[in-house]
N, C-alpha and C positions, 0 to 999 in steps of 0.2 A: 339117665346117663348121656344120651346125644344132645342135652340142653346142657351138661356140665363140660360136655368136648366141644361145644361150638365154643361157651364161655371162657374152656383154655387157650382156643384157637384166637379168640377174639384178643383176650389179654396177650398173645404171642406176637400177633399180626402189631398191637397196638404196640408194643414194644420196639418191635423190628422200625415201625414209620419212625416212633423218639430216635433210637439210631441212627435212621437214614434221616431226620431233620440237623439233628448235633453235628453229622459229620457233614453234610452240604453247607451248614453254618460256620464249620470249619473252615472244611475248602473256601470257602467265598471267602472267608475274612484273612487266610493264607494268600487267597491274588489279590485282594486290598492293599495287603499290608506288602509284597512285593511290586505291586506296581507303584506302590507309594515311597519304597525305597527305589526302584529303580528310577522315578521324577526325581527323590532326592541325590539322587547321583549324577543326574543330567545335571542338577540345577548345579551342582558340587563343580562339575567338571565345565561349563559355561564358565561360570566365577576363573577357575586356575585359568580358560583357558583365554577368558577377556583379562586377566591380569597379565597373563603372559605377552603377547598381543600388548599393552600398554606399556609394557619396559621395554619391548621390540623396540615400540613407536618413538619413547625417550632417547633411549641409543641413538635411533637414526636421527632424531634431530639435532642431538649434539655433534654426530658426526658431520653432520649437512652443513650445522648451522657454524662451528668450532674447527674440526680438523680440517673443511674443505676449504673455509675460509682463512687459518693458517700458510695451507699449501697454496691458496693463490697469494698469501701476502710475499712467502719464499722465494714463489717463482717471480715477483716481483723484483724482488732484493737481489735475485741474480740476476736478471737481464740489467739491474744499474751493474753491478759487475762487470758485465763482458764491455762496459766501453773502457776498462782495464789498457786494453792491449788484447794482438789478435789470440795468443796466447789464453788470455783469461777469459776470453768470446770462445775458444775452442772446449777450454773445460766446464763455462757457464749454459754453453748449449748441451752438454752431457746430461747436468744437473738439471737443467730445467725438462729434458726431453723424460727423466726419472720421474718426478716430481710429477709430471702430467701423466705420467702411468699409473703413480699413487695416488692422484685422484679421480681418475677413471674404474681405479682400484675399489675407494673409499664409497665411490657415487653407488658402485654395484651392490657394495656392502649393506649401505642407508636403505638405498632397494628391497634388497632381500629379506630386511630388517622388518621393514616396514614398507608392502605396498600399497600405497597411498594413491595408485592408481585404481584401485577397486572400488573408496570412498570417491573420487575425483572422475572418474570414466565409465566406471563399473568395470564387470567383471569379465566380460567378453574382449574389450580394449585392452585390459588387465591380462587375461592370455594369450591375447596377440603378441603381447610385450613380452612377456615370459617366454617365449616359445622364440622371439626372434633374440633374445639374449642365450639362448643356450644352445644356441646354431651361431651367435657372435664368440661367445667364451671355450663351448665346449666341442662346437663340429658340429651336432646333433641334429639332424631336418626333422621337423616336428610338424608333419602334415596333419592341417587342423579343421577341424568341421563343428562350427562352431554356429548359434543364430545368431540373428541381427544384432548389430551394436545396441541397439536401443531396448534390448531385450531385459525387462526389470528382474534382477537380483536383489535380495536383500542386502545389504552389506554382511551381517551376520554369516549368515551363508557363501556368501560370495569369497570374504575372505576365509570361509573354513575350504571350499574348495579350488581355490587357489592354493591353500597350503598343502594340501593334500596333492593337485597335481604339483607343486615343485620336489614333493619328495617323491612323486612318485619318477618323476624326468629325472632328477639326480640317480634315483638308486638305477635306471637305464643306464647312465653315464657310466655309472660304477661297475656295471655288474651285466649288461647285458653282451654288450660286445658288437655293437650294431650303430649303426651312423643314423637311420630313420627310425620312427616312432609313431605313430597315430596319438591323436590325442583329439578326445569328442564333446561336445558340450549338447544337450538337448533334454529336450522336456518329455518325462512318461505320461504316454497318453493318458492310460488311468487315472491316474492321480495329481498328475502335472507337476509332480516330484520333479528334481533338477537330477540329471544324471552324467557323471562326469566318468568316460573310461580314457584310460592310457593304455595301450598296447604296442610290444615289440615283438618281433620274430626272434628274440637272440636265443644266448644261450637255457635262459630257464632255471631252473631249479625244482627241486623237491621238494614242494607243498606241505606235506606231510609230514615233513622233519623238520628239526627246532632249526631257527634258522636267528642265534645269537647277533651278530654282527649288524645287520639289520631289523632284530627285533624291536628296539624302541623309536624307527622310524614307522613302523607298521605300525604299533601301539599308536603313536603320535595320530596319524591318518585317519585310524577305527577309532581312536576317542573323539575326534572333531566330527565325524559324521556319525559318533551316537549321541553325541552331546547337543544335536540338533535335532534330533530322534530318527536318525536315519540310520545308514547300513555302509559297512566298506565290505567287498569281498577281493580275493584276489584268486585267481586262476595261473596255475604255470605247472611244469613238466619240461624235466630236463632235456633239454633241444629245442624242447615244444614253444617257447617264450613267453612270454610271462602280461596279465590283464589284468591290471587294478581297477574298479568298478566303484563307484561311489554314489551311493542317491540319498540327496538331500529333502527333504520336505520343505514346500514351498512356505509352510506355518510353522514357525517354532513351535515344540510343546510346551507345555505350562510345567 
């Protein structure tokens, strides 16, 4: 009898390990197969958002290279005008003084489109410029701490966190109610990840509630920095003000 109880025990025992082999052969091949979809969705979302990124960049060059050289041929055509008479000098400096606001208009536009200062200076000259434009357009003082110019960015990276801080400055402009900003650039020790925060002291919001109206610029922001395999977070509390945090990986993933 205790040689046929150890033999059922044995057959139980030897059962139970089949279980536990099938279901760890489960499991594992369950995070295979999601981290293999979740590459597949980096790779997915790179693709949208280097195409996106390349219609940006067409736009602006026809605005650069088309509308801006229209408007200097305009303001040409007016200044023969005003030797008119003083008359037609007084309504051709109206015209022309338009004219040179619509393409100061156009230039910001091309910019915003596509900054080309990222590929051209990188990406630390690239948020000095950002930051001194939305203190020209919008009021904003955007006190910046940033490393050295020479500090290597990828482009990839660079232009996702540049796009990430213009939305993240806009939606301050919009919504925060505050004239200064921080805005940071520096490497995590550990890992030497790129880390980009914007923070304001304004008014804040509700974290925790659906937050429609700016939902698809926060989408915008969280897919550029998972799409590189990194991370967005955002911190805020009504009064409290609001931190959008960004860490990029210095290595794309595969």
């Amino acid at each position: 009898m205790p040689g046929r109880d150890l033999t059922v025990v044995g057959l139980f025992l030897g059962a139970l390990l089949s279980v536990a082999i099938l279901l760890g052969a489960f499991v594992a091949a369950l995070v295979i197969s999601q981290r293999r979809h979740l590459a597949q969705e980096r790779v997915h979302a790179r693709r949208l958002l280097a195409a996106q990124e390349e219609e940006r960049s067409r736009v602006a060059r026809e605005l650069h290279d088309d509308a801006l050289q229209r408007v200097a041929l305009l303001r040409h055509e007016v200044d023969l005008l005003a030797a008119l008479g003083p008359e037609a000098a007084h309504r051709a400096a109206g015209v022309s003084g338009e004219l040179e606001d619509l393409g100061a208009v156009l230039r910001t536009a091309a910019h915003q489109l596509h900054p080309s200062v990222v590929e051209k200076a990188g990406l630390v000259r690239a948020l000095g410029d950002l930051a001194a434009e939305f203190g020209r357009t919008a009021g904003l003082d955007v006190r910046l701490r940033l490393p050295a110019a020479d500090a290597a960015v990828p482009v990839a990276a660079g232009v996702a966190i540049y796009r990430i801080a213009q939305e993240a400055l806009r939606n301050v402009v919009k919504h925060a109610g505050v004239s200064e900003v921080d805005l940071s650039l520096e490497a995590e020790p550990e890992t030497g990840a790129w880390v980009l925060r914007v923070a304001d002291r304004g008014r804040g919001f509700d974290a925790g509630a659906s937050q429609p109206e700016d939902g698809l610029g926060l989408v915008a922001m969280r897919q550029r920095a998972e799409a590189l395999g990194g991370r967005l977070t955002v911190r805020a509390a009504p009064g409290g003000g609001t931190a959008v945090t960004a860490v990029v990986p210095r290595e794309r993933p595969a």
